[in-house]
C-alpha positions as CSV (number, residue, x, y, z in Angstrom):
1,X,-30.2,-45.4,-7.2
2,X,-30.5,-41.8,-7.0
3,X,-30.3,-40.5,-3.1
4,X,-31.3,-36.7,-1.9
5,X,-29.9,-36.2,1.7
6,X,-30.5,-33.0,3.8
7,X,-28.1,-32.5,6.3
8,X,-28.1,-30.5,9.1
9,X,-24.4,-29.8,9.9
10,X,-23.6,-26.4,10.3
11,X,-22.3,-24.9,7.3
12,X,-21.1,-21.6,8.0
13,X,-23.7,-21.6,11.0
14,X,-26.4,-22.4,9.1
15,X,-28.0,-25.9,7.6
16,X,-27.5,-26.5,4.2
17,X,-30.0,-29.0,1.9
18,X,-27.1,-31.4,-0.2
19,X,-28.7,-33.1,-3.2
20,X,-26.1,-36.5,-2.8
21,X,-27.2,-38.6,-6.5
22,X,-25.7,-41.5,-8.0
23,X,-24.8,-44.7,-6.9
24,X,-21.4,-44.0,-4.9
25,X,-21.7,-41.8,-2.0
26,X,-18.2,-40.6,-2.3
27,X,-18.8,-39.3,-6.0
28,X,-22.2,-38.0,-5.0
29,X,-21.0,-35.8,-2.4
30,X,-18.7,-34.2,-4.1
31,X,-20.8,-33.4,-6.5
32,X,-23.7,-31.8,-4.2
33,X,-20.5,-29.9,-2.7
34,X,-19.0,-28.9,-6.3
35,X,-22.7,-27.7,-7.0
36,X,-23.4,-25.7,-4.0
37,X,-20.1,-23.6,-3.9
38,X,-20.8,-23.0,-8.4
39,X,-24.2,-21.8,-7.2
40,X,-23.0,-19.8,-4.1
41,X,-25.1,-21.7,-2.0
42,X,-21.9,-22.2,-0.2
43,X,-20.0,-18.5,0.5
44,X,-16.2,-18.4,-0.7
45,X,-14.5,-18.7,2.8
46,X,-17.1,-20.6,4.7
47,X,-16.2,-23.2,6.9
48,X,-16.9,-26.5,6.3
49,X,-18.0,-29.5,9.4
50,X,-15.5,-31.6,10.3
51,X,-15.5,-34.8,8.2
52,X,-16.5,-36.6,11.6
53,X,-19.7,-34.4,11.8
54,X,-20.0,-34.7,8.1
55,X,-20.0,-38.2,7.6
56,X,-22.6,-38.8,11.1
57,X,-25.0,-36.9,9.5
58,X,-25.0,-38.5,6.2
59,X,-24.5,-42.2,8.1
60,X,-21.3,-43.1,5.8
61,X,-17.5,-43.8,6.8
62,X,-15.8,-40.9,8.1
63,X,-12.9,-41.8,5.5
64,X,-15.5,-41.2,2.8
65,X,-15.5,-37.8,3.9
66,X,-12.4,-37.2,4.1
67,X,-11.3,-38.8,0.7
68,X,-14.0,-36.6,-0.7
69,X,-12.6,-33.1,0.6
70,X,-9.1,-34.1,0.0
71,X,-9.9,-34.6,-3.6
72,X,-12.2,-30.8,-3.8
73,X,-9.1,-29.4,-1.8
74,X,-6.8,-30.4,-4.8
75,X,-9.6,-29.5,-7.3
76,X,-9.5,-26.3,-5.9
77,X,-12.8,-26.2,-4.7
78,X,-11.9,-26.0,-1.1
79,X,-8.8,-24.7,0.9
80,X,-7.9,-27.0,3.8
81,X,-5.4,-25.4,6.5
82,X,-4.0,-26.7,10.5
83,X,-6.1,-25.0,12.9
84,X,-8.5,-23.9,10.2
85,X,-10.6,-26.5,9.1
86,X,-11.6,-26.7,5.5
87,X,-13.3,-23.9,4.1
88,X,-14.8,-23.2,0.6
89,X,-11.8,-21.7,-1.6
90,X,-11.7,-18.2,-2.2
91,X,-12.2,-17.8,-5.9
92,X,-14.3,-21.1,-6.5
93,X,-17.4,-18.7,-6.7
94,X,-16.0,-17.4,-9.9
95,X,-16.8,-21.2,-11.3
96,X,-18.5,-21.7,-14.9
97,X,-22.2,-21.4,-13.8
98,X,-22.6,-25.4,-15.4
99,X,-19.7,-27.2,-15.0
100,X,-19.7,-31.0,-15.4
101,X,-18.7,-32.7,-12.3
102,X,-15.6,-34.6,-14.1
103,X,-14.1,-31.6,-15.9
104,X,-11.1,-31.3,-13.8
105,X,-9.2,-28.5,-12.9
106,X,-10.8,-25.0,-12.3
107,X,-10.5,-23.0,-15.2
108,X,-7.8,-20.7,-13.7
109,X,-6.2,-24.0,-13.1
110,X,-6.0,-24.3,-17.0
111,X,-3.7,-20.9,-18.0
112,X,-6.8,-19.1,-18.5
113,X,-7.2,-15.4,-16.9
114,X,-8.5,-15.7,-12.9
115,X,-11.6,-13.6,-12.1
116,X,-12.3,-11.7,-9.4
117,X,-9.3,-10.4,-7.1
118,X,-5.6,-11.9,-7.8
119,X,-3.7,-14.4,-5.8
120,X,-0.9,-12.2,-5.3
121,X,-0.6,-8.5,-4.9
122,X,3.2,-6.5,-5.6
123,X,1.9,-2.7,-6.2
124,X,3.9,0.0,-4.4
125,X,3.0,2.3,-1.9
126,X,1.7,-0.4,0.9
127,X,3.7,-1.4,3.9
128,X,2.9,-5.6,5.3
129,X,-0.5,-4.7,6.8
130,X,0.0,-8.2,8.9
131,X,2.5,-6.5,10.6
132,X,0.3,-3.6,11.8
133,X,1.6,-3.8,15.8
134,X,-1.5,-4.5,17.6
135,X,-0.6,-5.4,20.7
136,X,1.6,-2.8,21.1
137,X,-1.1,0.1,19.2
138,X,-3.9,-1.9,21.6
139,X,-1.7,-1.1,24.8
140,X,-0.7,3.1,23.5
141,X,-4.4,3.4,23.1
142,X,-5.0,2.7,26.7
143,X,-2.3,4.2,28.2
144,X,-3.2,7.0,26.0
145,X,-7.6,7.0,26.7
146,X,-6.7,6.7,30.5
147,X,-4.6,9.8,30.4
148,X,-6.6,11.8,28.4
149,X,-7.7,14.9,29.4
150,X,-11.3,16.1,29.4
151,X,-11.0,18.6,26.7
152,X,-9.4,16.2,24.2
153,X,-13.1,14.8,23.4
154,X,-14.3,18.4,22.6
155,X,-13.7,20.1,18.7
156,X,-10.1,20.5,18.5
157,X,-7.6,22.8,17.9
158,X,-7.3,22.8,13.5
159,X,-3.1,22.0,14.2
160,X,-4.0,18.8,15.7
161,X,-3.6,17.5,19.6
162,X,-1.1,18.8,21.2
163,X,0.4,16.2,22.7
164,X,1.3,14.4,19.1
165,X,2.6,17.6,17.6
166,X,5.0,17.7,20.6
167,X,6.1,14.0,20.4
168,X,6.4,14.8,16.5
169,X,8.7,17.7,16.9
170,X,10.8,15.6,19.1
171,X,10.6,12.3,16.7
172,X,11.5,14.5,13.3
173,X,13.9,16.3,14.8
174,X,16.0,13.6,16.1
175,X,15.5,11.2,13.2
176,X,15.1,13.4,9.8
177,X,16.9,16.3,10.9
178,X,13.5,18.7,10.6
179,X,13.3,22.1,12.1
180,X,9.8,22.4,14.1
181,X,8.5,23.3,17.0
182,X,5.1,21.6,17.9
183,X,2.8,25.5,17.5
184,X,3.9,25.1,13.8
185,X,3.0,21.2,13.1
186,X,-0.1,21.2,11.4
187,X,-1.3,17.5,11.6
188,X,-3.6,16.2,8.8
189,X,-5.8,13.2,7.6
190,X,-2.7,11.5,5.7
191,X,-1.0,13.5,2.8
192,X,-4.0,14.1,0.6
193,X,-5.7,16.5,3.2
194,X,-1.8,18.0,3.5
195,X,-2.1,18.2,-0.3
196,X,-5.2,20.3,-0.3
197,X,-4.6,22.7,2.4
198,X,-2.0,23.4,0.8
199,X,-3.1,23.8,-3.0
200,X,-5.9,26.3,-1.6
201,X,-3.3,28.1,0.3
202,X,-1.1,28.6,-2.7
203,X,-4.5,29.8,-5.0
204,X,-5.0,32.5,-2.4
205,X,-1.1,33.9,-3.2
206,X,-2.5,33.8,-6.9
207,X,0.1,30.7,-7.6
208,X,-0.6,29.1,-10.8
209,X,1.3,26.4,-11.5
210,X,2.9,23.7,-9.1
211,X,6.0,22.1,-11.0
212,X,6.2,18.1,-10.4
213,X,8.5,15.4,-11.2
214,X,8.0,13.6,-14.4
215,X,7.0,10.5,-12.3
216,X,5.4,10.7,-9.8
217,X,1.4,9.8,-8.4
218,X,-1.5,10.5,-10.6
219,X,-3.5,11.5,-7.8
220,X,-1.5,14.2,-6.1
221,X,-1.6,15.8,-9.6
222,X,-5.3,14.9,-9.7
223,X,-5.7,16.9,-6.3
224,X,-3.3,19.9,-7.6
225,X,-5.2,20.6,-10.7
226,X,-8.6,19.9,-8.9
227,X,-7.7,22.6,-6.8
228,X,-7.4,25.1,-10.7
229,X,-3.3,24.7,-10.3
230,X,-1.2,23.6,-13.0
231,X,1.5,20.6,-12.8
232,X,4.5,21.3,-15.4
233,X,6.2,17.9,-15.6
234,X,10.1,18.3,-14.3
235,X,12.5,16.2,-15.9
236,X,14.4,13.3,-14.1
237,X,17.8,11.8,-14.7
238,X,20.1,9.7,-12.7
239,X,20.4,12.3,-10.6
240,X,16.9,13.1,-9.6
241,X,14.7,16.1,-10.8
242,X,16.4,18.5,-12.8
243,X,16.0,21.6,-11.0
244,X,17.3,23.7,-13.9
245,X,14.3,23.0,-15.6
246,X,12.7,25.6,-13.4
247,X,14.5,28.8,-14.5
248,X,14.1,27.7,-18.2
249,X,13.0,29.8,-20.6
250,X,9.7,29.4,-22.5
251,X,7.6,27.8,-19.8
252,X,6.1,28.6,-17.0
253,X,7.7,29.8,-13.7
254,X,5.9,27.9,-11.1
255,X,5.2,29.3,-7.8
256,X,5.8,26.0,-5.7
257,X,7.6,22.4,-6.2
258,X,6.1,19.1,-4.9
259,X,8.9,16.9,-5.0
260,X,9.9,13.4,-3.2
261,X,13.8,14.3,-2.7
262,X,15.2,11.9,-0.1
263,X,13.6,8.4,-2.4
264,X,11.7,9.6,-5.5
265,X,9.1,7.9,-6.1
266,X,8.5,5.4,-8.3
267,X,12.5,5.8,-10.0
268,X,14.1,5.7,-6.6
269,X,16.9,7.5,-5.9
270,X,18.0,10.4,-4.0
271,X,18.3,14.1,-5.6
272,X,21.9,14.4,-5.7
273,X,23.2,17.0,-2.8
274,X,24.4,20.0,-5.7
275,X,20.6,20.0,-7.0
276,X,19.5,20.2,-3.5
277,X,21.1,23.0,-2.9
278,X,19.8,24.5,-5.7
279,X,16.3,23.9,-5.6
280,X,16.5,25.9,-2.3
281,X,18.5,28.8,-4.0
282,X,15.6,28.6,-6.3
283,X,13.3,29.2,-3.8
284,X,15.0,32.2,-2.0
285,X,15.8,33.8,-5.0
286,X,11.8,33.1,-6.5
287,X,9.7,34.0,-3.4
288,X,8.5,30.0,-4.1
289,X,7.7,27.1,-2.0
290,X,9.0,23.6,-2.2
291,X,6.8,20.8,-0.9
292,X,9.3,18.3,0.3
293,X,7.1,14.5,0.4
294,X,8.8,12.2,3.1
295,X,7.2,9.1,2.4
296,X,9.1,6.7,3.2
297,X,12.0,8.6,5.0
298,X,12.7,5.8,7.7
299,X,13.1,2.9,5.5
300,X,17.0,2.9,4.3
301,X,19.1,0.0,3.6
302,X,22.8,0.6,1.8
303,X,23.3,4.0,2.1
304,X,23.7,6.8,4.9
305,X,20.0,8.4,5.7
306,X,19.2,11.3,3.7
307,X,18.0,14.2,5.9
308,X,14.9,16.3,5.3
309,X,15.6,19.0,2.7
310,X,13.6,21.2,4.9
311,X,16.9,21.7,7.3
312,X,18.5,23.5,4.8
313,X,16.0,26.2,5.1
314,X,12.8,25.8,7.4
315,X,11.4,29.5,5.6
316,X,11.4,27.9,1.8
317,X,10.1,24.3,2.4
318,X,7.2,22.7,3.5
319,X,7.7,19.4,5.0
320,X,5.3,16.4,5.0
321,X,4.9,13.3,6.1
322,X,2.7,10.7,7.3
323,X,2.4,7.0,9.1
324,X,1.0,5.2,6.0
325,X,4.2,3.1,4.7
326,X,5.6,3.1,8.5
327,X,2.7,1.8,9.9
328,X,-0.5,1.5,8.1
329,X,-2.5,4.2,5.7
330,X,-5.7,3.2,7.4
331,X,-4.4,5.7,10.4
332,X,-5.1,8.6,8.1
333,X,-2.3,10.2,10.0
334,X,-0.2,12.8,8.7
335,X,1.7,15.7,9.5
336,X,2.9,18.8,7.9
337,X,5.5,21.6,8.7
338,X,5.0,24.8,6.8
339,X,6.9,27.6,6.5
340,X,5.4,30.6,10.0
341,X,4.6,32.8,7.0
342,X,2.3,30.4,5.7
343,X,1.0,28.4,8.5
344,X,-2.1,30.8,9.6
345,X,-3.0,30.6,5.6
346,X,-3.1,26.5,6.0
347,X,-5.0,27.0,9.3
348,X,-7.8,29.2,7.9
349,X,-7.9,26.7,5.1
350,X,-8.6,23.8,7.7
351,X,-11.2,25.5,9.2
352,X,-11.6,26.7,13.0
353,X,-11.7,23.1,14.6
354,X,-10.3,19.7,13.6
355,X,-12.6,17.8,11.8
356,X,-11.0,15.0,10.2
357,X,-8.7,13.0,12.7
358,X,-9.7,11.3,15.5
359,X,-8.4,12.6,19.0
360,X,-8.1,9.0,20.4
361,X,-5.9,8.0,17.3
362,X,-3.9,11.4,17.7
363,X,-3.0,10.5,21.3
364,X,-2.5,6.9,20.8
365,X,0.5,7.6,18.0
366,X,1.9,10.1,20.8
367,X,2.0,7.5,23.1
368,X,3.5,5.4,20.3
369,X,6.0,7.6,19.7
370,X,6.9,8.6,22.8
371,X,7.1,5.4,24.9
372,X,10.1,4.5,21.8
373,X,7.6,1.4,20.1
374,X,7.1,3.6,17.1
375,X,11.2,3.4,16.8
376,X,10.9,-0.7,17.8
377,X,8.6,-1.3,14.9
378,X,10.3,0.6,12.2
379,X,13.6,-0.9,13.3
380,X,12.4,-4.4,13.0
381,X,10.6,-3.7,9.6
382,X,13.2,-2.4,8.3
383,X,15.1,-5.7,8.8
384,X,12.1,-7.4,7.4
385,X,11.8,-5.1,4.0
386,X,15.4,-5.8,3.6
387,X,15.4,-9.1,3.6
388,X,12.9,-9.4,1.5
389,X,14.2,-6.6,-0.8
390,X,17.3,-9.0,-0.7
391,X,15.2,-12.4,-1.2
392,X,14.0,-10.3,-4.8
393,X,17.4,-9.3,-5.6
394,X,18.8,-13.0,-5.6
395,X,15.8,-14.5,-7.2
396,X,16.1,-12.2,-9.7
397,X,19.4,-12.6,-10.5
398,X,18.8,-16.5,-10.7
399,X,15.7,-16.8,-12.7
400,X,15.8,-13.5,-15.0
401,X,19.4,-12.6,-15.0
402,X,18.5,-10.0,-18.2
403,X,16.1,-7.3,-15.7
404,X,18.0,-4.8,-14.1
405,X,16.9,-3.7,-10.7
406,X,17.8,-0.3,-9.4
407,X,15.8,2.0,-6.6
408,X,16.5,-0.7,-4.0
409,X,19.3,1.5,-1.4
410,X,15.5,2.5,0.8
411,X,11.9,2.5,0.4
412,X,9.2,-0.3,-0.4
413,X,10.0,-1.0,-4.0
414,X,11.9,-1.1,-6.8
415,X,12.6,-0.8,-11.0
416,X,12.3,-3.5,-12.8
417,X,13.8,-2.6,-16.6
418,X,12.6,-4.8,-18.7
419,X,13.7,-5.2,-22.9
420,X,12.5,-2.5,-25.2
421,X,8.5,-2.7,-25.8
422,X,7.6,-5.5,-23.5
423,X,6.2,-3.9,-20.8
424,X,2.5,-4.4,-21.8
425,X,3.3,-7.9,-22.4
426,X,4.7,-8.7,-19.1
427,X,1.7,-7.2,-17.4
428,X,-0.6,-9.3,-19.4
429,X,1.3,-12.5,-18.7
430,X,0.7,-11.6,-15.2
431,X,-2.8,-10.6,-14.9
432,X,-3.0,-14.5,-16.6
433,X,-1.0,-15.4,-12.9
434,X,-3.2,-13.5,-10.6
435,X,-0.6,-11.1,-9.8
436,X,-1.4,-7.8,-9.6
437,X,2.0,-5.8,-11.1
438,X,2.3,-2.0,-12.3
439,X,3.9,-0.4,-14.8
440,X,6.5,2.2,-14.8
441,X,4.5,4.1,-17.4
442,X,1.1,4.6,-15.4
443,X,3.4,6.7,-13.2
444,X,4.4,8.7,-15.8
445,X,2.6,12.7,-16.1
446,X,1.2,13.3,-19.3
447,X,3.7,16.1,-20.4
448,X,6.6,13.0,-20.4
449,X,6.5,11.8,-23.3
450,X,7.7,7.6,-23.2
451,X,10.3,6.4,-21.3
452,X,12.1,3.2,-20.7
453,X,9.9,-0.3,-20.5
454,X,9.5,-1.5,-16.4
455,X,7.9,-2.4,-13.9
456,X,7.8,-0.5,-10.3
457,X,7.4,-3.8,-7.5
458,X,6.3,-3.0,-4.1
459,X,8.0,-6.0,-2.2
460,X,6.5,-4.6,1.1
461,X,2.8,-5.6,0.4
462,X,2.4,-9.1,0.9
463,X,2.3,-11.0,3.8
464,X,5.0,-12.8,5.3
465,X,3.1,-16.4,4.0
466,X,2.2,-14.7,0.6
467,X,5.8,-13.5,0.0
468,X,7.3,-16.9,-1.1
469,X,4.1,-17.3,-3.9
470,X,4.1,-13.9,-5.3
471,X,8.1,-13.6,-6.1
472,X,7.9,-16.9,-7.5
473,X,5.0,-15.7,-10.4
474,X,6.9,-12.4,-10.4
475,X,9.8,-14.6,-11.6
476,X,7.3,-17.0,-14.3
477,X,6.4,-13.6,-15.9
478,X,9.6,-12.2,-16.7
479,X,11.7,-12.2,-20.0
């Protein structure tokens, strides 16, 4: 007997028609459901009736209901959580578009690669956006709109509100050691906007080139040469950049330095004090600027914090910095601290009025800052980062006892070496996983020729449920 059964259970809030054929209810359900998702007449995430609901609309034993999602749950068809009802799996849209009903496992189920987005996410550069402090952000924001004076919802002054560039001065002061009063903080839309101001300040002094380190982000060199500078690749060694590289002969001598000195970024580690010292010498002696990227300043786990380089000489440097890996990049809040002989040069570069960055968001991270739950949050995720930079180390060590891991005394991430020439592999074998893993080498600038075979691992990115899954296929895909 061949049965066709509308129901009108909510699915997702609306009715859905289920063609139920075959003899056995059971069987013919799940195929009507198996059908509906492959078609995306059911939505990836929506929500599902309650097998109660479910089986008093079709008339049938609520157990037939329930044996039926249990069975698309393990199928992978739907996702079935406490407190969250069953719901339509997030990648079952990505189905074959015919599919027998007895075929099994999905095909990502089967080895084969998983379209769509992957299970598990371990790039660098991100902070656990599930710990964003809400409640705490939620209660700045209102301590911060109820204070707010008139004026602050008019165009504002190009250097940013003045209330965050005095609780900035105060914050970077006491906790990286950086000379600035609040009339010099220029504060930006995160460090790309720092990055351009800057670039179109240094093409009005006729600079040319902007020296880099020979691993570094693609698009700060992308905004650089945008901008019609050049980006000579600086050498690294276990020391850091090799600031002698700048008074070479035969190159060029650039007029500025963008350099990540306190936790470079991707290798790791901090330029050793005696090169330092020189890369200021260089830049008194020169006439050039250094542009000193704080990223991830707070974060430090085995070793003494590194102070801002900028201390050494407020005249030479230009410090940046920004709340992306503290808090979230969503903010679009950063901060720089140029040198008084080139501050009014980045302020006519801005423009007359502040146009990017929201007043409310300005005075809500002053509040922040000031009321001491900025310095909460980073304490207690830097407890969390270093456990979990700890969980990585021992798994490591017990499942793939061959990788070397280095870059782990601060920051988000860390090195991965793998054996000679298997890089490539290693991220094919997990793209198969679903988990989303880069490459030393796409960090590398294209005057660096090859280096060593790794893999750069933020452990900050997933969520504190996630974590558990994505080390463990980090772990399947190694040598």
């Amino acid at each position: 007997m061949t049965e066709s059964r509308a129901i009108s259970a909510a699915f997702g809030g609306v009715d859905l028609h289920l063609d139920i054929r075959g003899s056995g209810v059971r069987a013919g359900l799940m195929g009507a459901l198996r059908d509906a998702v492959r078609t995306g007449r059911l939505a990836p995430g929506t929500r599902l009736p309650s097998s109660r609901t479910l089986a008093a609309d079709l008339g049938v034993a609520r157990n037939t209901v329930a044996d039926a999602y249990a069975e698309l749950v393990a199928e992978g068809w739907l996702t079935a959580r406490q407190g969250s009802g069953t719901r339509v799996a997030p990648r079952a849209a990505a189905a074959p578009a015919r599919r027998p009903a007895s075929a099994g496992a999905l095909p990502w189920q089967r080895g084969r690669p998983r379209p769509g987005r992957p299970l598990h996410t371990l790039h660098p550069g991100t902070p656990d956006l599930a710990s964003f402090p809400r409640s705490d952000w939620l209660k700045a924001a209102r301590r911060a709109l109820a204070d707010a004076p008139h004026e602050a919802f008019g165009y504002g002054d190009p250097r940013g509100r003045p209330e965050l560039r005095a609780a900035l001065a105060e914050y970077l002061a006491r906790s990286r050691g950086v000379h600035a009063e609040p009339d010099r903080i220029v504060v930006c839309s995160g460090f790309a906007q720092a990055l351009m101001l800057l670039a179109t300040a240094l093409r009005g002094r006729r600079v040319r080139d902007v020296a880099v380190e020979a691993y570094g982000l693609d698009v700060h060199w992308g905004a650089l040469t945008a901008a019609g500078l050049r980006t000579p690749a600086l050498p690294l060694d276990g020391h850091g950049t090799r600031v002698e590289a700048l008074t070479a002969g035969g190159g060029p001598r650039p007029g500025a330095v963008l350099i990540t000195p306190a936790h470079q970024f991707p290798l790791g580690g901090a330029l050793a004090p005696e090169r330092r010292s020189a890369l200021v010498d260089w830049a008194r002696t020169s006439g050039g600027l250094v542009l000193e990227d704080d990223y991830d300043g707070e974060f430090r786990y085995d070793r003494q914090p590194v102070g801002a380089l900028q201390s050494l000489d407020p005249e030479r440097v230009v410090y940046l910095g920004t709340a992306s890996k503290s808090l979230a990049p969503g903010l679009r809040l950063g901060w720089m601290v140029p040198p008084r002989h080139l501050l009014d040069e980045v302020l006519a570069a801005k423009g007359d009025i502040e146009w990017a960055t929201s007043a409310l968001d300005q005075l809500t991270l002053a509040e922040f800052l000031s009321s001491g739950a900025y310095d909460r949050h980073v304490r207690g995720m830097r407890l969390r980062y270093r456990r979990r930079r700890d969980q990585l180390v021992a798994a490591l060590a017990e499942r793939a006892p061959g990788v070397r891991v280095t870059g782990i005394a601060a920051g988000l991430h860390a090195v991965l070496t793998l054996p000679p020439g298997s890089e490539r592999a290693v991220l094919r074998a997990a793209a198969l996983q679903g988990l989303a893993l880069q490459g030393l080498d796409a960090f590398r600038h294209p005057d660096t020729p090859p280096g060593r075979d790794a893999l750069v691992v933020g452990y900050a990115t997933p969520t504190d449920s996630a974590w558990p899954g994505a080390l463990d296929a980090l772990c399947r895909v190694l040598p």
